[in-house]
C-alpha positions as CSV (number, residue, x, y, z in Angstrom):
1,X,1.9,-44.1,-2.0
2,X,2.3,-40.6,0.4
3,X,-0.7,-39.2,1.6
4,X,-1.2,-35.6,2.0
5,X,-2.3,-33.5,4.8
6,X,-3.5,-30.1,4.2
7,X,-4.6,-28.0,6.9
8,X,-5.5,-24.2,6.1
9,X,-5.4,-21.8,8.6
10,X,-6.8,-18.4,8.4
11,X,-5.8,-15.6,10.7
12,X,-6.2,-11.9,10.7
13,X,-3.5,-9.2,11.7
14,X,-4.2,-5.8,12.9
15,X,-1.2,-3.7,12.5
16,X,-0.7,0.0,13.6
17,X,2.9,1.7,13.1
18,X,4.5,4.1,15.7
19,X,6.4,6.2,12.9
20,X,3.0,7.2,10.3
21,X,-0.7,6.7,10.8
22,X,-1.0,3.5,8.6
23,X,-3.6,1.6,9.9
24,X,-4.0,-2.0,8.0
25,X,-5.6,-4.7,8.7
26,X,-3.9,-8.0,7.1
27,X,-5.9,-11.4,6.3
28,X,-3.1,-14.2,6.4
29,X,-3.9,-17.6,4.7
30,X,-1.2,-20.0,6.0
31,X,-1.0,-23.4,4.1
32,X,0.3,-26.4,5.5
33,X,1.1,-29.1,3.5
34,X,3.1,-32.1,4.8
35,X,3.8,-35.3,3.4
36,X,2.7,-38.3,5.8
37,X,4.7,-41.8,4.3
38,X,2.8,-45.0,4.7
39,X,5.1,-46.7,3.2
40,X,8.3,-46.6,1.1
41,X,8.4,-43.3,-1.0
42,X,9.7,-44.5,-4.8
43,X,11.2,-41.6,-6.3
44,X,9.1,-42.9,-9.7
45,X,7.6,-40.9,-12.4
46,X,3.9,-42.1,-11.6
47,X,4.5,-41.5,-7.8
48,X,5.9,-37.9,-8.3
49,X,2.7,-37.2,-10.7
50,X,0.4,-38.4,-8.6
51,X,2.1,-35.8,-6.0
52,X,1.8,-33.1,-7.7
53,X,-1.8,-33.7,-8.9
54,X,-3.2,-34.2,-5.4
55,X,-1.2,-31.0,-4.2
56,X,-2.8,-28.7,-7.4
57,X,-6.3,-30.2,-6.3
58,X,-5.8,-29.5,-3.0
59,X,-5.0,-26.0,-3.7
60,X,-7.3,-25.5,-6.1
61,X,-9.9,-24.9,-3.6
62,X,-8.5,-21.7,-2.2
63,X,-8.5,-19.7,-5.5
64,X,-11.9,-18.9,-4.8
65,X,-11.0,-16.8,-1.8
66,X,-9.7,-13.9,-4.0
67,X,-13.3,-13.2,-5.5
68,X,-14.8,-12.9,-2.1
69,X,-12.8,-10.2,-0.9
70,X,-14.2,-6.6,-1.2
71,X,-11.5,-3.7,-1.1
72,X,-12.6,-0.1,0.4
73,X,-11.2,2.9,0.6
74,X,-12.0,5.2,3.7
75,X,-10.1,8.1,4.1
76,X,-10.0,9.8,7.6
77,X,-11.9,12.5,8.2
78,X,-9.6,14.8,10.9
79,X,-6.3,14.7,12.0
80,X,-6.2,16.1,15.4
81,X,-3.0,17.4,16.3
82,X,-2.1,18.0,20.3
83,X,1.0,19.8,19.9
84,X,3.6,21.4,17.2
85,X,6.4,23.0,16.5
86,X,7.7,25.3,13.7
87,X,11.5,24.9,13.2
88,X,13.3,27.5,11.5
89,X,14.8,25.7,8.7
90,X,14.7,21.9,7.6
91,X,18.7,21.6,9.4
92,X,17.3,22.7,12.9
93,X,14.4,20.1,12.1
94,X,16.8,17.4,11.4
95,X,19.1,18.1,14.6
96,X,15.8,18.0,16.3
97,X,14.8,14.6,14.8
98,X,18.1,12.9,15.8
99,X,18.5,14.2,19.4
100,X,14.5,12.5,19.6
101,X,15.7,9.6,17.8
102,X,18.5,8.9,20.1
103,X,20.9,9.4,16.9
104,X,19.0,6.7,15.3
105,X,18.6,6.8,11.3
106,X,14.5,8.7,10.9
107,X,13.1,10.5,8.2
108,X,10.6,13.6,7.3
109,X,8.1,13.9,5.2
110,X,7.5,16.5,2.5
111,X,4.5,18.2,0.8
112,X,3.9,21.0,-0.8
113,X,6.5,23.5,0.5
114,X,6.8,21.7,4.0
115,X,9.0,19.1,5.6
116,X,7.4,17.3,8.8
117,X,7.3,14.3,11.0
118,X,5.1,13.6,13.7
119,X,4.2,11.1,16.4
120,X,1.0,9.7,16.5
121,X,-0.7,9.1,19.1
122,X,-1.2,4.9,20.1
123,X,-4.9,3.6,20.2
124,X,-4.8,1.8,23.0
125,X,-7.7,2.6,24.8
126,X,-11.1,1.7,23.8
127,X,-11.9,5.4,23.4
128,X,-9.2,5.9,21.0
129,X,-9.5,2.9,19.1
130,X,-13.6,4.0,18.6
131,X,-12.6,7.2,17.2
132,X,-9.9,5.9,14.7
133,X,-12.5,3.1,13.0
134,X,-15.7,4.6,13.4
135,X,-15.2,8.4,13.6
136,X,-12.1,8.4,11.1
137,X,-10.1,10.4,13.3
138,X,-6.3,10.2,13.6
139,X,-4.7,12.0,17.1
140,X,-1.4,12.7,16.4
141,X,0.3,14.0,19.7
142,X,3.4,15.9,18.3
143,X,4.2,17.6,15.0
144,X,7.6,19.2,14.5
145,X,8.0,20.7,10.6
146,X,10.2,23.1,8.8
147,X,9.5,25.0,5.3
148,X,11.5,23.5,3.1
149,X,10.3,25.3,-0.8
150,X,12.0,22.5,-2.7
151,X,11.9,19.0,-2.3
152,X,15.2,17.3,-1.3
153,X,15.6,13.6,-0.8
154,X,17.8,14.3,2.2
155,X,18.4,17.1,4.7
156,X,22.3,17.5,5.9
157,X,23.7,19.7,8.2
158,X,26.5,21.4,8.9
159,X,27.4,18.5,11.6
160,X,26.7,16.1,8.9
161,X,23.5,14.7,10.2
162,X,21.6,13.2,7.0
163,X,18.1,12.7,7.1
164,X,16.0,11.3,4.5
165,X,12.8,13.0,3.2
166,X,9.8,11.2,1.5
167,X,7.9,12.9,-0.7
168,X,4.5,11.8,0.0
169,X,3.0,15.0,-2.5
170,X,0.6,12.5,-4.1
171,X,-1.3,11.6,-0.6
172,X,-4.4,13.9,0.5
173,X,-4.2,13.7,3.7
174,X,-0.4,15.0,4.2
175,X,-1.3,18.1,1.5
176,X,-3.8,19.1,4.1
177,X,-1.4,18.8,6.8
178,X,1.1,20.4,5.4
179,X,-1.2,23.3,4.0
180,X,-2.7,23.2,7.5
181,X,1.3,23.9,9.1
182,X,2.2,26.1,6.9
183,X,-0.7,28.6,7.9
184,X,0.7,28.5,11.3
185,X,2.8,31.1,12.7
């Protein structure tokens, strides 16, 4: 007869991304199930089902979890933007991009009439961090963005740089943004 050991573990992941402003926290339930043998493991049909049943039981328990979680949905409430730049057109932004990039593959963003990418700002500092969660304000340190009428899934130059764009039209924060660049000079 195998005996089972389960041993839940429950840890939580804060994750912050260097190329957007995503900002998600992640609740991981690791599971550990490992088979300690007494004795002599039969490969048998009543051995097998007893298995399975005390694994199912086991992990029965943990369904519940799902109905005590509560989902929210806080927007932020400013971008705060330290520096930008207007590029003539979308090929002088891409050239841009890749010399920053160090000729690595990077993308823009588009909405509404505007292609962009920026650099946020890291929340390191206590400071930063307070006005991120509680204040729902997002620092982002550089924005470099072209107008770009149409939307293009990817931007090539003459030197045959391609860069991808994402359209991200459907999110309210980036129509601001990009409403908020295009009323600059």
């Amino acid at each position: 007869m195998a005996n089972l050991s389960f041993s839940p573990k429950i840890s939580l992941s804060f994750y912050t991304s260097m190329s957007n402003s995503v900002v998600a926290f992640f609740v991981i339930l690791e599971v550990n199930v490992s088979l300690v043998k007494h004795r002599c493991y039969k490969k048998t049909k009543h051995n097998r089902r007893d298995l399975h049943s005390s694994i199912n039981n086991h992990t029965g328990r943990f369904q519940n979890l799902t109905g005590e979680v509560n989902i929210s949905y806080e927007p932020f409430k400013e971008i705060v933007i330290m520096e930008y730049m207007r590029f003539k057109t979308p090929d002088e932004l891409a050239r841009f991009l890749n010399v920053a990039a160090g000729g690595k593959p990077t993308g823009v963003y588009w909405t509404n009439g505007v292609a962009f990418f920026y650099y946020p700002m890291t929340s390191t500092t206590e400071t930063a961090t307070k006005a991120l969660i509680e204040e729902k304000k997002v620092y982002w340190a550089f924005v470099g963005y072209a107008v770009m009428p149409e939307y293009r899934s990817i931007i090539e130059t003459r030197e045959k740089i391609m860069v991808p764009v994402i359209d991200m039209s459907s999110n309210p924060l980036f129509q601001k943004a990009a409403q908020w660049l295009k009323e600059r000079p």
